[in-house]
N, C-alpha and C positions, 0 to 999 in steps of 0.2 A: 713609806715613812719618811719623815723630814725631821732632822734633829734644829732646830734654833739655835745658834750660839755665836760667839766673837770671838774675834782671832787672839785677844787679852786674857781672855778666860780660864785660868787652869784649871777651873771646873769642866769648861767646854771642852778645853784640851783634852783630858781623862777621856771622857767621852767618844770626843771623835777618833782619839787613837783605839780604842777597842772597839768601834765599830767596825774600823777597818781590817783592825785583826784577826776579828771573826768573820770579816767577809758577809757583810748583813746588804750592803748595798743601801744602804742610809744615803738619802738626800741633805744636801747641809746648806742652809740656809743662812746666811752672814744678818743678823739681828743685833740693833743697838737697845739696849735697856732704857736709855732715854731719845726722845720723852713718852716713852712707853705707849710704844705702837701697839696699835690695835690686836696682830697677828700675835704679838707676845701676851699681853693682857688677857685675852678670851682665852687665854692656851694656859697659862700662870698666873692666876687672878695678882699673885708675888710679883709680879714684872722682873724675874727673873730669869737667867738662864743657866745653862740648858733645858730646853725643853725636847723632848721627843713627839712628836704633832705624828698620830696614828691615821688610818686610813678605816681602819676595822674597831676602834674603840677609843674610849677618852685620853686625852696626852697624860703622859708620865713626867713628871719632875722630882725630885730633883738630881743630883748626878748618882749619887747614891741607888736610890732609886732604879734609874736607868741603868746602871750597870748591872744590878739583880734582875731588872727584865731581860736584857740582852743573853746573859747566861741563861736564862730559861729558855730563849728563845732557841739560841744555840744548841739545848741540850747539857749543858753545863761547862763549855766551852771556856768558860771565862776565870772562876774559883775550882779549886780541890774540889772533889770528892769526897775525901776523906773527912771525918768532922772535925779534929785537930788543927787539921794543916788549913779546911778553910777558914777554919779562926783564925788562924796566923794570918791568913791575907786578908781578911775583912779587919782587922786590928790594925795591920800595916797600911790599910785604907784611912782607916779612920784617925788616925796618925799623922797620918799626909795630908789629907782633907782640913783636919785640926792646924797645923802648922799652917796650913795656905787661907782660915780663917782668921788668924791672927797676922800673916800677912798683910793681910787686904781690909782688915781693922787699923793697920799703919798708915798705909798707902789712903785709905779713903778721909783720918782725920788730917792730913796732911792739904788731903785735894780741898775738902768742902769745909774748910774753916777757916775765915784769913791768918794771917801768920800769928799774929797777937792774939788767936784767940784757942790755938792747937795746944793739947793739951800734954807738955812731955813726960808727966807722971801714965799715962795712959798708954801712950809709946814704947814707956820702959816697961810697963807690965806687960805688953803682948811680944816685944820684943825677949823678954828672959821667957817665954812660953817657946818661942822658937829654939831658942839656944840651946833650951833643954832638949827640945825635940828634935834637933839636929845631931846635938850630942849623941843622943839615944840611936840614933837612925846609921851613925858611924861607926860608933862600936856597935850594930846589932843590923850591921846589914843585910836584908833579904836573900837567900839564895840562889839564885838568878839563872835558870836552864832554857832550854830552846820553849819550852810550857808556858809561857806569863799568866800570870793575875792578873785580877782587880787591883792587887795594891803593887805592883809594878807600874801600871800605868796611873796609880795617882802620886807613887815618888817620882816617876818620870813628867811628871805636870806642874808636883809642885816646884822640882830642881828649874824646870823651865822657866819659872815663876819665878824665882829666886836672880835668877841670872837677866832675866827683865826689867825687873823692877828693883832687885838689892846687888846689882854685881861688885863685888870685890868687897862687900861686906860680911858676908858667910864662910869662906872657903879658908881661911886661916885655921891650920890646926884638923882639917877634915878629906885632906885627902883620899881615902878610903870613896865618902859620898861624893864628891869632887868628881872622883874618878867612876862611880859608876855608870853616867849617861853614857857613856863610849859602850861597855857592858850591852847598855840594854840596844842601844843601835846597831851594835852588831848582829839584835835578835830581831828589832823593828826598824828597819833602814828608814822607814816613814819619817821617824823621830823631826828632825831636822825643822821638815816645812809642815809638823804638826801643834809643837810643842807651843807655848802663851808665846806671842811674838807683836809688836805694835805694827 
């Protein structure tokens, strides 16, 4: 198997850190989304990444996606068991994944718009989307044991994310999230050289 993704990617990120977690032996192929190479297109008609490019059957997109194959794949290696708790980490996924959408809704009117033409009502609306979900994510932070989740590795992707692309604009007042990357690299020493990085 060969995963597609960029080293920018907090989606990618998610990804490749739990593939390595579980130990799948994933190939990882460094893929730029533009101008939408051929090997991404035929794989994600979306020109998007990650993608999982199989050997035995059609690629799997998107990270979401990918991550409930890899637990299957696994044996359930990746979420709870239990059907409570793996709401709590598919919720805590989807959480994370949502804040690093509204991220990169910032980041991208800023890149592809001239200056005069970026729009900072739109800004502010995906910007109070994070605040809240940062808020929420500090006071309601995940449990965190030698076990991870899925949604461990998508708050450890989007914190990455955060620190790449918004550093020293999030972390006033949030201590707690601030402080839990140290947490989880104690449990994924990977963290470091996996996390969104340019």
């Amino acid at each position: 198997m060969k995963l597609l993704y960029f080293s920018t990617s907090p989606y990618s990120a998610k990804a490749l850190m739990a593939s390595k977690y579980l130990d799948l032996g994933v190939e990882t192929v460094l893929t730029r989304t533009e101008p939408a190479p051929e090997m991404l297109t035929s794989n994600n008609p979306l020109g998007k990444i990650p993608v999982l490019v199989r050997d035995d059957g059609p690629p799997v997109y998107d990270s979401r996606v990918i991550m409930q194959f890899f637990d299957r794949m696994s044996k359930g290696g990746l979420y709870p068991r239990k059907g409570e708790k793996r709401t709590d980490a598919e919720v805590l996924e989807a959480l994370c994944d949502g804040i690093t959408d509204c991220l990169l809704a910032i980041v991208y009117e800023k890149r592809f718009h001239p200056e005069d033409k970026v729009h900072q009502p739109w800004i502010d609306r995906q910007w109070d989307k994070v605040v809240r979900g940062l808020d929420h994510l500090n006071a309601n932070l995940p449990r965190t044991t030698k076990k991870l989740h899925g949604g461990h590795f998508a708050l450890a992707a989007m914190i990455g994310y955060l620190d790449l692309r918004f550093p020293g604009e999030w972390e006033k007042g949030r201590s707690k999230l601030k402080a839990w990357p140290k947490k989880f690299e104690a449990l994924f020493p990977d963290y470091a050289g996996m996390k969104p990085q340019a």
